[in-house]
Backbone as a printed PyTorch tensor [residue, N CA C, xyz], in Angstrom:
tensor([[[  52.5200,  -87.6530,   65.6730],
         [  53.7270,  -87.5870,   66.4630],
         [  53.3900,  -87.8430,   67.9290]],

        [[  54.2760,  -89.0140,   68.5360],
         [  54.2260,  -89.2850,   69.9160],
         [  54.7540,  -88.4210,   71.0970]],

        [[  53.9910,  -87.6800,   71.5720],
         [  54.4640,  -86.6210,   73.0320],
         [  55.1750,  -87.3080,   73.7850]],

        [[  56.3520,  -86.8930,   74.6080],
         [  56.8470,  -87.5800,   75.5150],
         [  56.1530,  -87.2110,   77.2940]],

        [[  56.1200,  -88.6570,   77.6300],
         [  54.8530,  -88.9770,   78.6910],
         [  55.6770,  -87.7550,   79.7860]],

        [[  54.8780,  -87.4140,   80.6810],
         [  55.4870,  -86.9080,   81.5910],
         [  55.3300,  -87.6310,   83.0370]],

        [[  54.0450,  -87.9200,   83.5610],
         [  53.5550,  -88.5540,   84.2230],
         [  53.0440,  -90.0180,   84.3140]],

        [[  53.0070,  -91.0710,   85.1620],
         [  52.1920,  -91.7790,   84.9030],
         [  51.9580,  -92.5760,   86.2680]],

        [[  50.3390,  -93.2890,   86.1140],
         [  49.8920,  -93.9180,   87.5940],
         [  49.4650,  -94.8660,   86.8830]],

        [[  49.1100,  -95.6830,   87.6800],
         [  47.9030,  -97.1430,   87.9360],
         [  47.5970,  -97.3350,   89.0040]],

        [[  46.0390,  -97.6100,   88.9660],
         [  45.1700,  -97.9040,   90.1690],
         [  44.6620,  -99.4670,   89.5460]],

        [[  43.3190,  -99.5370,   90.1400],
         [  42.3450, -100.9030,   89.8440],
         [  42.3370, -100.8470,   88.2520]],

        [[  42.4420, -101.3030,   87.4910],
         [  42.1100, -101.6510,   86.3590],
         [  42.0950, -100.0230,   85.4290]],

        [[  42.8290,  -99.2990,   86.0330],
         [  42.9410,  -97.6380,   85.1640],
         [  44.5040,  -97.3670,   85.3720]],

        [[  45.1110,  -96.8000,   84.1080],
         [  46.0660,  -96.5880,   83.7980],
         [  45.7590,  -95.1560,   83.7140]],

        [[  46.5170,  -93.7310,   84.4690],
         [  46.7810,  -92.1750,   83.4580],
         [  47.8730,  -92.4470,   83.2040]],

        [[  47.3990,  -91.1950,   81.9450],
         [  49.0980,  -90.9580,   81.1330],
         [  49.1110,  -89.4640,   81.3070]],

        [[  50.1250,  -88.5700,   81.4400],
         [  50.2550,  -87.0990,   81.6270],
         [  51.2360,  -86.9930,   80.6600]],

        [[  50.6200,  -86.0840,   79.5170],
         [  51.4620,  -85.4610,   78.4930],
         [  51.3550,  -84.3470,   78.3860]],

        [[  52.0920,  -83.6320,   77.9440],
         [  52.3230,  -81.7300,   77.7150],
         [  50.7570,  -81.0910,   77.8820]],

        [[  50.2300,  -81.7020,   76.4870],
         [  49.0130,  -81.2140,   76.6230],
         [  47.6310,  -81.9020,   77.0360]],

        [[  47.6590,  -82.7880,   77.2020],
         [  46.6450,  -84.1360,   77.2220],
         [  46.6080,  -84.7570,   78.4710]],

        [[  45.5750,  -85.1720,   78.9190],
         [  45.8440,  -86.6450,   79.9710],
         [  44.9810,  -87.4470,   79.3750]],

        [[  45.5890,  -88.8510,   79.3110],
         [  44.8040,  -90.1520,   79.2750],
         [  44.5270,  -90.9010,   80.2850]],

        [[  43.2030,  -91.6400,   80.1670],
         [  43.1450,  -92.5040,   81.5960],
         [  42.1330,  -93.6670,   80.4780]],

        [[  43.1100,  -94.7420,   80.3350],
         [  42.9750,  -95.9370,   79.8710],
         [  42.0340,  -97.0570,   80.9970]],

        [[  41.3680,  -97.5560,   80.7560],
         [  40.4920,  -98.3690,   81.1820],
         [  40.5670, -100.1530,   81.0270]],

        [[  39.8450, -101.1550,   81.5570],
         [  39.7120, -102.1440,   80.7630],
         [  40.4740, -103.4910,   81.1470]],

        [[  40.5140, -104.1670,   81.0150],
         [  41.2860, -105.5380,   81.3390],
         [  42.6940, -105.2680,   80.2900]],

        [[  42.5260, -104.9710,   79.4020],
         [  43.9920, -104.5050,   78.6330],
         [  44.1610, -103.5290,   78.0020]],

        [[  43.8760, -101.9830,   78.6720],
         [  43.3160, -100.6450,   78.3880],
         [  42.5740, -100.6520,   77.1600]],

        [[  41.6340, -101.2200,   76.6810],
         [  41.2530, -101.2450,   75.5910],
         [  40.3890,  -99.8530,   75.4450]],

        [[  39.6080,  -99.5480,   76.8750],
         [  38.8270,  -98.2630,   76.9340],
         [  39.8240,  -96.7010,   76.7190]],

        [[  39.9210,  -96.0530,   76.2150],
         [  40.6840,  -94.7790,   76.2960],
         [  39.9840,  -93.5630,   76.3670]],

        [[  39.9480,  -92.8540,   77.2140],
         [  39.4330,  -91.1100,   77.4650],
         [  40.5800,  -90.5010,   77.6910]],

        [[  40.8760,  -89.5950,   76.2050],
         [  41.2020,  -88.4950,   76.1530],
         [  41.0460,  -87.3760,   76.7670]],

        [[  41.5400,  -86.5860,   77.6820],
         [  40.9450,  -85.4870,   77.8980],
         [  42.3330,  -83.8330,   77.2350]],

        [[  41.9110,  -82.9280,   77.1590],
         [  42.7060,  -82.1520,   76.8140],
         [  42.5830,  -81.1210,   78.2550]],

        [[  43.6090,  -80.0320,   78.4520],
         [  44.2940,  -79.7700,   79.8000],
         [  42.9950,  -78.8090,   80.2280]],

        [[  42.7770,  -77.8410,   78.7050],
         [  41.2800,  -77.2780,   79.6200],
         [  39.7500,  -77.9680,   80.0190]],

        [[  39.8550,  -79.1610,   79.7020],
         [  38.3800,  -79.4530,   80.1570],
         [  38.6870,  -79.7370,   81.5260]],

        [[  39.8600,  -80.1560,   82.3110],
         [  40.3580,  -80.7880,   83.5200],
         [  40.2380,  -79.2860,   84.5660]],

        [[  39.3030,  -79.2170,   85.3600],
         [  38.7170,  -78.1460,   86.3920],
         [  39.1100,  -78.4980,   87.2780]],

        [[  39.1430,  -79.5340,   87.7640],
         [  39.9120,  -79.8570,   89.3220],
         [  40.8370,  -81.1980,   89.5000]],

        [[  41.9490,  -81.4390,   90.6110],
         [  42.5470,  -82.2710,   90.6780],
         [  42.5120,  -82.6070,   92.1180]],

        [[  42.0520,  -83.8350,   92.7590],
         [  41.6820,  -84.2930,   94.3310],
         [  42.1580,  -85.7860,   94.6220]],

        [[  43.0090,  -85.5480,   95.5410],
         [  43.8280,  -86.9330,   96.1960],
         [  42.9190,  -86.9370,   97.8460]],

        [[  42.6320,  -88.2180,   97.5810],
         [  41.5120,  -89.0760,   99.4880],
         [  42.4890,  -90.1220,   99.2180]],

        [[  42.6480,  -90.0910,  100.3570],
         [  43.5590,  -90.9740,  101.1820],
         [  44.9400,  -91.2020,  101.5700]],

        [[  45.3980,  -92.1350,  102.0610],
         [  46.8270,  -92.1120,  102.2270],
         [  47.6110,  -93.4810,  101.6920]],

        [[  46.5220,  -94.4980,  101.9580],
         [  47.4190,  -96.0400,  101.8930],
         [  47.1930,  -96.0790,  100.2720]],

        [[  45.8210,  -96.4240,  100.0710],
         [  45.0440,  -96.3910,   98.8180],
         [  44.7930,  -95.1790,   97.9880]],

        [[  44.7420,  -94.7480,   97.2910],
         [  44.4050,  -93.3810,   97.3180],
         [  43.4650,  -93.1280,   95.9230]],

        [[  42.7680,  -92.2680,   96.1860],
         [  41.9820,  -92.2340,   95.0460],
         [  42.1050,  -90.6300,   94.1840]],

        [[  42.4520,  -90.3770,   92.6340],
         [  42.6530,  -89.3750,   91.9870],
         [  41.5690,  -89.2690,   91.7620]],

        [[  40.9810,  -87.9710,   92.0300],
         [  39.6710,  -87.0960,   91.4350],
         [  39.7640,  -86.5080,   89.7840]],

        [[  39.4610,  -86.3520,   89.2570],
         [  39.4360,  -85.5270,   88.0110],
         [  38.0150,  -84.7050,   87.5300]],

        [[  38.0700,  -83.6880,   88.2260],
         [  36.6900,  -83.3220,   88.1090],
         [  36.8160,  -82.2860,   86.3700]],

        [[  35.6970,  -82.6930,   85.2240],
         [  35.8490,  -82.2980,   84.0250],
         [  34.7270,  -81.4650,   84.1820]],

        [[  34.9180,  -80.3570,   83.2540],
         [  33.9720,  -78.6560,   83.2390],
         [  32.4990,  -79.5990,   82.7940]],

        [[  31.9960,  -80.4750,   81.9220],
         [  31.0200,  -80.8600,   81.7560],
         [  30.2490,  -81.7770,   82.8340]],

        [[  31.1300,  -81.8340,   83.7780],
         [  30.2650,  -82.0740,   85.1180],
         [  30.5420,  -83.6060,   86.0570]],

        [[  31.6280,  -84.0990,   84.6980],
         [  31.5120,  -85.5670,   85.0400],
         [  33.2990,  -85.2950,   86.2310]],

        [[  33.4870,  -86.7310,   87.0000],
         [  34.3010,  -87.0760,   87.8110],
         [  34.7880,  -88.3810,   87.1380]],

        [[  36.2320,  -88.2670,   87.1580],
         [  36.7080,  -89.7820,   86.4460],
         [  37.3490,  -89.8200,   88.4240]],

        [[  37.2460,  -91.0540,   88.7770],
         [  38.2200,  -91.7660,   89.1780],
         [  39.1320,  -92.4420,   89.2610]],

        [[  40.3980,  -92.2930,   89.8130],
         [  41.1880,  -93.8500,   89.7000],
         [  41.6300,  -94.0530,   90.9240]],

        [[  41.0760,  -95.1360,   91.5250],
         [  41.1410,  -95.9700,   92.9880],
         [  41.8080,  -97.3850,   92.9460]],

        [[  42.2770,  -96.8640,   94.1100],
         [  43.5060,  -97.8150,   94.5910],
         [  44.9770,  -97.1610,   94.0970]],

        [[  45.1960,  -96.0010,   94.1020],
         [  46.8260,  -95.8850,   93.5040],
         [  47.8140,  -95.6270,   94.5660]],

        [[  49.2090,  -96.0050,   94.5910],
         [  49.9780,  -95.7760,   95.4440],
         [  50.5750,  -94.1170,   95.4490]],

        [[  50.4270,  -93.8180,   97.0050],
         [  50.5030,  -92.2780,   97.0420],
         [  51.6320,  -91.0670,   96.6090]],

        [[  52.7310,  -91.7550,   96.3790],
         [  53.9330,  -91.3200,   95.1470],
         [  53.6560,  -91.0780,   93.7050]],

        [[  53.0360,  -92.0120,   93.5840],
         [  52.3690,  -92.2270,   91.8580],
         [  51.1040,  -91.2050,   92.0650]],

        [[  50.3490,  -91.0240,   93.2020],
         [  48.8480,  -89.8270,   92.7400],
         [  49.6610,  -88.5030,   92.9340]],

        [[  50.3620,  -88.2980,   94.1120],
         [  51.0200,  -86.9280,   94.0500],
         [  51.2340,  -86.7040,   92.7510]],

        [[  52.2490,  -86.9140,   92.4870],
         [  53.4740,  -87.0860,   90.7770],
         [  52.2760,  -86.4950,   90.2320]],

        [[  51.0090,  -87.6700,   89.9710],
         [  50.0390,  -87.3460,   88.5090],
         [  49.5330,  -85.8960,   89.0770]],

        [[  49.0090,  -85.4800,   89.6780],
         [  48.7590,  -84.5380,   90.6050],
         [  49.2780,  -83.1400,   90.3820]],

        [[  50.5670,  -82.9740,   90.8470],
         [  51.4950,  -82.5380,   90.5030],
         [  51.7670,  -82.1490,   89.1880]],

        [[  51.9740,  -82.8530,   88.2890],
         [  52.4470,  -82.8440,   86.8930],
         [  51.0820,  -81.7980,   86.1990]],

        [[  50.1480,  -82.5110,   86.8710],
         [  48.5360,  -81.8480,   86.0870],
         [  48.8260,  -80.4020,   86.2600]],

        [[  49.2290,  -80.3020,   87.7310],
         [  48.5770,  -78.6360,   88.1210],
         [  49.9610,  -78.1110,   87.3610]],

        [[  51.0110,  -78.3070,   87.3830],
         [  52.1300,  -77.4930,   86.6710],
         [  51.8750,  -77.7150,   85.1400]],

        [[  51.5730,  -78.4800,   84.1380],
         [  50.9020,  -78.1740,   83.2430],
         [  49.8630,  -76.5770,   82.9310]],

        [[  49.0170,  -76.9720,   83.5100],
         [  47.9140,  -76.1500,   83.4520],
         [  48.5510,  -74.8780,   84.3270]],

        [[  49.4970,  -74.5640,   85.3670],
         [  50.0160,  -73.1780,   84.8230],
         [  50.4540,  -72.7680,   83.6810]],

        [[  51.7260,  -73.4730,   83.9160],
         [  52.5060,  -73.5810,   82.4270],
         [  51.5210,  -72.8880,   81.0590]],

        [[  50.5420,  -73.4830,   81.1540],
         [  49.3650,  -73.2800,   80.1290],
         [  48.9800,  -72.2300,   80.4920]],

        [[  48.6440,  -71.5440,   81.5640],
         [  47.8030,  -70.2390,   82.1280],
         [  46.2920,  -70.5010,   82.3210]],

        [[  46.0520,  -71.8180,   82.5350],
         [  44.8330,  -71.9410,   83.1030],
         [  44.7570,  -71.9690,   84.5960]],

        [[  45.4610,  -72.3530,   85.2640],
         [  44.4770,  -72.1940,   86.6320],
         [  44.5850,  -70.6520,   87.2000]],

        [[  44.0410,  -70.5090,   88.1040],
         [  44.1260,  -68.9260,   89.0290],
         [  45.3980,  -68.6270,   89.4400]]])
């Protein structure tokens, strides 16, 4: 069964998707790459910049996804959507 999206961005060649429980961040010349992540591995959420902007995704196993180049309406939103999720959920502080 298909979740209905809540969120969504594009930067350079990366697509997220923000769903209830999930984020995707598709990769690739025609997203062919896909990383799943589920809401608790996602530990932090970080917006640099203003024109360009780049989404942080820092994951509990240590790694950082980026997505650079996104317009700053579209990183808030994803941003946004993440951290009210993950109350919603009762994960953050």
């Amino acid at each position: 069964m298909e979740q209905r999206l809540l969120a969504q961005g594009a930067g350079t060649n990366n697509i997220i998707n923000v769903y209830s429980d999930r984020i995707e961040l598709r990769t690739g010349w025609q997203s062919e790459n896909i990383v799943s992540l589920r809401l608790k591995q996602v530990a932090n959420v970080t917006l640099r910049g203003m024109i360009n902007c780049t989404l942080t995704l820092e994951i509990n196993d240590g790694r950082r996804l980026n997505v650079e180049r996104m317009a700053l309406p579209d990183a808030r939103q994803v941003k946004a959507t993440i951290e009210s999720q993950k109350q919603r959920a009762g994960l953050y502080e």
